[in-house]
FILOGU-327119 format. One record per residue (C-alpha): residue in three letters; x, y, z. Coordinates in pm, whole numbers. Example, Ala and Ser with C-alpha at 12.3 -4.5 7.8 and 13.67 -1.06 7.14 Angstrom:
# FILOGU-327119
<"ALA" <1230 -450 780>>
<"SER" <1367 -106 714>>
This chain:
# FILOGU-327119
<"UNK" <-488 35 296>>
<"UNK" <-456 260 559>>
<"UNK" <-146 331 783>>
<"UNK" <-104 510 1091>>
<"UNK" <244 576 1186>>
<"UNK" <468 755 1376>>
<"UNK" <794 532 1510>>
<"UNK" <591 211 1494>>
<"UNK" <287 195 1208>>
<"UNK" <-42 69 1290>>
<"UNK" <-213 -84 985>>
<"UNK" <-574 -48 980>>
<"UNK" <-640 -265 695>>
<"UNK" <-826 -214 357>>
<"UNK" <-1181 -204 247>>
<"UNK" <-1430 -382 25>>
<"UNK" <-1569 -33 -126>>
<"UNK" <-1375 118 -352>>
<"UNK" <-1145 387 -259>>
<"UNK" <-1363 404 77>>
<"UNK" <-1048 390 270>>
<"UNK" <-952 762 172>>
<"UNK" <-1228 935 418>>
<"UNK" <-1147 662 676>>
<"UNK" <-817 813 619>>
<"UNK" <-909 1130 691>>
<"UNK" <-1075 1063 965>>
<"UNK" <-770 875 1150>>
<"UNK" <-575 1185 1049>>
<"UNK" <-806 1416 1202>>
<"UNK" <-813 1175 1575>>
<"UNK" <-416 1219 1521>>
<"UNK" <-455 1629 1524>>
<"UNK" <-729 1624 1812>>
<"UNK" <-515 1423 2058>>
<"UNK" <-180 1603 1953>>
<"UNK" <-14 1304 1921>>
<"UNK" <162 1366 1708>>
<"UNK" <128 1098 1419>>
<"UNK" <53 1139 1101>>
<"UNK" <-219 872 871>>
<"UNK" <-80 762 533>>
<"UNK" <-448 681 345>>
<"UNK" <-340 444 -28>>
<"UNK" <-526 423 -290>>
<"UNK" <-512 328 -659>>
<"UNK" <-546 522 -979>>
<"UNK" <-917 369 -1057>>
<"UNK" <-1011 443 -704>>
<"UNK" <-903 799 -757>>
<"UNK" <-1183 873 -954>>
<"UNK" <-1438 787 -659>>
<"UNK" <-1589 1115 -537>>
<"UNK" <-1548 1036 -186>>
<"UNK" <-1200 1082 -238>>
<"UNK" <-1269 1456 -306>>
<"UNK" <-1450 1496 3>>
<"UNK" <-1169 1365 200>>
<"UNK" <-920 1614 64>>
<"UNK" <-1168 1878 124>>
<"UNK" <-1256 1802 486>>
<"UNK" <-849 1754 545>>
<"UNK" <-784 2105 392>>
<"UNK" <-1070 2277 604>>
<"UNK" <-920 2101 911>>
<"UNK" <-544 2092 792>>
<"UNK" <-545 1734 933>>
<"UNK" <-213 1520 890>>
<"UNK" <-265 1297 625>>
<"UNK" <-69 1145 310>>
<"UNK" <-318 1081 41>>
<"UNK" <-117 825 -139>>
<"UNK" <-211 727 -502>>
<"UNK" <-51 423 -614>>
<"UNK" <-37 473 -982>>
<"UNK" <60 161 -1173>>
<"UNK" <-129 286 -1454>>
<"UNK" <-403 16 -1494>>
<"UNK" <-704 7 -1258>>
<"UNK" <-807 -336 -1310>>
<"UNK" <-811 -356 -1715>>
<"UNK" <-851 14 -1804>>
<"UNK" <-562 249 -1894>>
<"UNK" <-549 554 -1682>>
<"UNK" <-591 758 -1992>>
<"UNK" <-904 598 -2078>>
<"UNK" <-1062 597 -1720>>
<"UNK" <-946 1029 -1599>>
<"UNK" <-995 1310 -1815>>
<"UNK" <-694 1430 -1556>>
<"UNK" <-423 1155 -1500>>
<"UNK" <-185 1356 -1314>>
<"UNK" <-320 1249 -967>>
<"UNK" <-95 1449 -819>>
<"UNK" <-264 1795 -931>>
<"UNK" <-601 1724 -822>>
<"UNK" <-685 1791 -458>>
<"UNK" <-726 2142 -503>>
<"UNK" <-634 2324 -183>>
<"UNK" <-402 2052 -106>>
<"UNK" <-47 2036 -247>>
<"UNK" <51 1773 -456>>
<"UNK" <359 1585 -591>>
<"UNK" <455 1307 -831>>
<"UNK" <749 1102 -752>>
<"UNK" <885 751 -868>>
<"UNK" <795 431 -657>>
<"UNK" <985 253 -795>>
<"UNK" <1271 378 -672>>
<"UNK" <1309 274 -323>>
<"UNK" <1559 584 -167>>
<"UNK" <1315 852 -309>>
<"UNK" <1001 718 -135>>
<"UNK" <1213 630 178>>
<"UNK" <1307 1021 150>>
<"UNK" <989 1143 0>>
<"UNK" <787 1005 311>>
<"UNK" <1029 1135 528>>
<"UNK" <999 1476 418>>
<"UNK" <634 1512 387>>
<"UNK" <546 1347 710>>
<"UNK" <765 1588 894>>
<"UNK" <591 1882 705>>
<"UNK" <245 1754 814>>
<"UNK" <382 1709 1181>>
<"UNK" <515 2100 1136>>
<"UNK" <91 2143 1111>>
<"UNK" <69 2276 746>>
<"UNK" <-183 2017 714>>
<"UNK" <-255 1680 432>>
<"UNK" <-98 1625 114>>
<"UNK" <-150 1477 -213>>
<"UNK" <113 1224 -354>>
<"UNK" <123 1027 -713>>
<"UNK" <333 724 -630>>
<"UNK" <416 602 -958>>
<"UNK" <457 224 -995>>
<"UNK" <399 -86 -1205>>
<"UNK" <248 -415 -1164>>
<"UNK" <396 -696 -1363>>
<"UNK" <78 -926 -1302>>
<"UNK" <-319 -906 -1334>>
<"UNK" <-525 -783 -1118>>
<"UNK" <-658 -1107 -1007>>
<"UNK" <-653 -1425 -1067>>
<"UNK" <-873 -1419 -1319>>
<"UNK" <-702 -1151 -1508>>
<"UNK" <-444 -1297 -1690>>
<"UNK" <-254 -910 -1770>>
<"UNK" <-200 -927 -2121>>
<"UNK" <-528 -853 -2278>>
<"UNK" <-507 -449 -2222>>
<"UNK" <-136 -468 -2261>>
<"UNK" <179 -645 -2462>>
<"UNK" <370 -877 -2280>>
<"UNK" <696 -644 -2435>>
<"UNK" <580 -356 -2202>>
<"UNK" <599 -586 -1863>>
<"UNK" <931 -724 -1960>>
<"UNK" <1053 -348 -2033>>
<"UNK" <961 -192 -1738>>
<"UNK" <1097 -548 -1544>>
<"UNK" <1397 -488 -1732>>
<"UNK" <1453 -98 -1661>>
<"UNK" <1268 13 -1381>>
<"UNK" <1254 -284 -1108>>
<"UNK" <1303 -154 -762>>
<"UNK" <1446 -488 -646>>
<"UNK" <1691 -471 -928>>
<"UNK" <1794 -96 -923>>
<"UNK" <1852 -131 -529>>
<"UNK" <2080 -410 -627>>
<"UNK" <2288 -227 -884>>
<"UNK" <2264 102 -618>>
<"UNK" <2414 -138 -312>>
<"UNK" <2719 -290 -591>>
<"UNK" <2790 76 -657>>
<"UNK" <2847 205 -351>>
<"UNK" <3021 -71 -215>>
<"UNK" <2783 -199 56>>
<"UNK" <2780 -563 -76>>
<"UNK" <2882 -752 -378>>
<"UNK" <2684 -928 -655>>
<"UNK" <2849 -1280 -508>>
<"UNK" <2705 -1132 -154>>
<"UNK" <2387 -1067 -306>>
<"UNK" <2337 -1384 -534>>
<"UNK" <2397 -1610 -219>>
<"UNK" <2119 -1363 -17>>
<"UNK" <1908 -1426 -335>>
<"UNK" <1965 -1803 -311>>
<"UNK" <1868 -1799 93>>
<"UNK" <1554 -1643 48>>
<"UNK" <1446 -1878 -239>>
<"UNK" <1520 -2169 -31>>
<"UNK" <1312 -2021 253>>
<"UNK" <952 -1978 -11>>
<"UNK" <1068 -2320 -159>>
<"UNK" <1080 -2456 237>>
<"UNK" <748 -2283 345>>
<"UNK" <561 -2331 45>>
<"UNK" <660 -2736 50>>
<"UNK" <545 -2754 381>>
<"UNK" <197 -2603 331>>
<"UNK" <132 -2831 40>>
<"UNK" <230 -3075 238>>
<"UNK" <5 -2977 542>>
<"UNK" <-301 -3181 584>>
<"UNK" <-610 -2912 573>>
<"UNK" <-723 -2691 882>>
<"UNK" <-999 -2770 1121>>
<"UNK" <-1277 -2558 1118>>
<"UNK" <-1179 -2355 1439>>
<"UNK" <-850 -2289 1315>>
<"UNK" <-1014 -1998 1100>>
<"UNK" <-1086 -1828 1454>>
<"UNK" <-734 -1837 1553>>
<"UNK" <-408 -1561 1542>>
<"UNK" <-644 -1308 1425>>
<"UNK" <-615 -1038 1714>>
<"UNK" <-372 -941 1969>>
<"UNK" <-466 -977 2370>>
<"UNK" <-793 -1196 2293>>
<"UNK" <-702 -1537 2409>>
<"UNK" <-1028 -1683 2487>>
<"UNK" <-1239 -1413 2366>>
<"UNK" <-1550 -1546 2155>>
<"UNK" <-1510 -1427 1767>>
<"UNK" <-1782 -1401 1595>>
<"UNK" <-1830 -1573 1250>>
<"UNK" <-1975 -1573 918>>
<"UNK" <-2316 -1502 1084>>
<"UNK" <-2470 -1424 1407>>
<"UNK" <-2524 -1794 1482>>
<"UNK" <-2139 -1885 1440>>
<"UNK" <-1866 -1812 1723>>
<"UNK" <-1533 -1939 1818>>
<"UNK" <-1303 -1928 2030>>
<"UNK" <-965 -1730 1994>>
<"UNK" <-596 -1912 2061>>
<"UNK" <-305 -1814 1981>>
């Protein structure tokens, strides 16, 4: 995905090639520095997509034109069923943009990447141009649906790094120990949003399907009426809100 941001983000979405949002990244970035708007692109990626060589052109182009974007490598250490040892002679993402500076840090923890993108962003808005980050992070599922996540892996490792290194948990145990709620406080919280998935996803089950022109609909801001194209030229709807 791709995010442009300065006090309010704009998400440009992802992309069906493979690490092809990392030039697209680049390229925001670079729009960012021509108008002087002073925003800054955050460009993520995973650690399979990291090995796509368009990725190295972006970081050269941004170095050459010192261009204000966070290459952001989501490590979680499996890019689709193949360890990152197995996959980059280098796994330390971090170190490999060359001319531009790099840096590890843990994503799980959810104050350090708060701070982290705090830092950097105001260091690429000073004009010392993009950076390379190694977000390292975990997923506790497969990669699909059709990847059931335990035939590259033991179930033990998920339920370790569930049981020591969850952000949700370790923000919980943060908030108890500097007094800003307590585990009663944040039980019932817990309880509140379970009722609201258990609510919503009732009523979609529930829900007889969609018409057809429902697919056209709450896709775009400011198009009422506008005609959206569809799965080929001979298709159009109309957008509603």
């Amino acid at each position: 995905a791709v995010v442009s941001t300065q006090s309010t983000g704009t998400l440009f979405g992802g992309n069906g090639i493979v690490g092809a949002q990392v030039p697209v990244g680049a390229g925001i970035a670079f729009g960012h520095k021509f108008k002087g708007d002073g925003k800054v692109c955050i460009a993520l990626y995973g650690d399979g997509a990291a090995n796509q060589g368009q990725v190295f052109e972006a970081y050269n182009l941004a170095a050459l034109f010192k261009v204000p974007c966070l290459f952001t490598c989501e490590n979680n250490h499996y890019g689709m069923g193949t360890s990152a040892e197995r996959a980059a002679a280098n796994p330390n993402y971090y170190t490999r943009g060359d001319a531009v500076p790099g840096i590890k840090m843990d994503g799980m923890n959810i104050l350090a990447v708060r701070e982290f993108t705090r830092a950097v962003t105001d260091w690429m808005r000073a004009g010392n141009g993009p950076v390379v980050a190694e977000v390292e992070t975990y997923r506790y599922y497969g990669h699909s649906m059709s990847d059931p996540g335990t035939s590259y892996r033991t179930r033990d490792e998920v339920q370790e790094v569930r049981k020591t290194k969850d952000p949700i948990t370790m923000v919980k145990a943060m908030m108890i120990e500097a007094e800003l709620a307590t585990e009663a406080e944040l039980k019932e919280l817990d309880g509140e949003c379970r009722k609201i998935i258990d609510d919503a996803t009732k009523f979609a089950r529930e829900s007889p399907e969609l018409e057809t022109h429902e697919m056209f609909n709450t896709i775009y801001t400011d198009m009422d009426g506008s005609r959206i194209r569809g799965s080929d030229s001979m298709t159009y709807g109309i957008h509603s809100p």
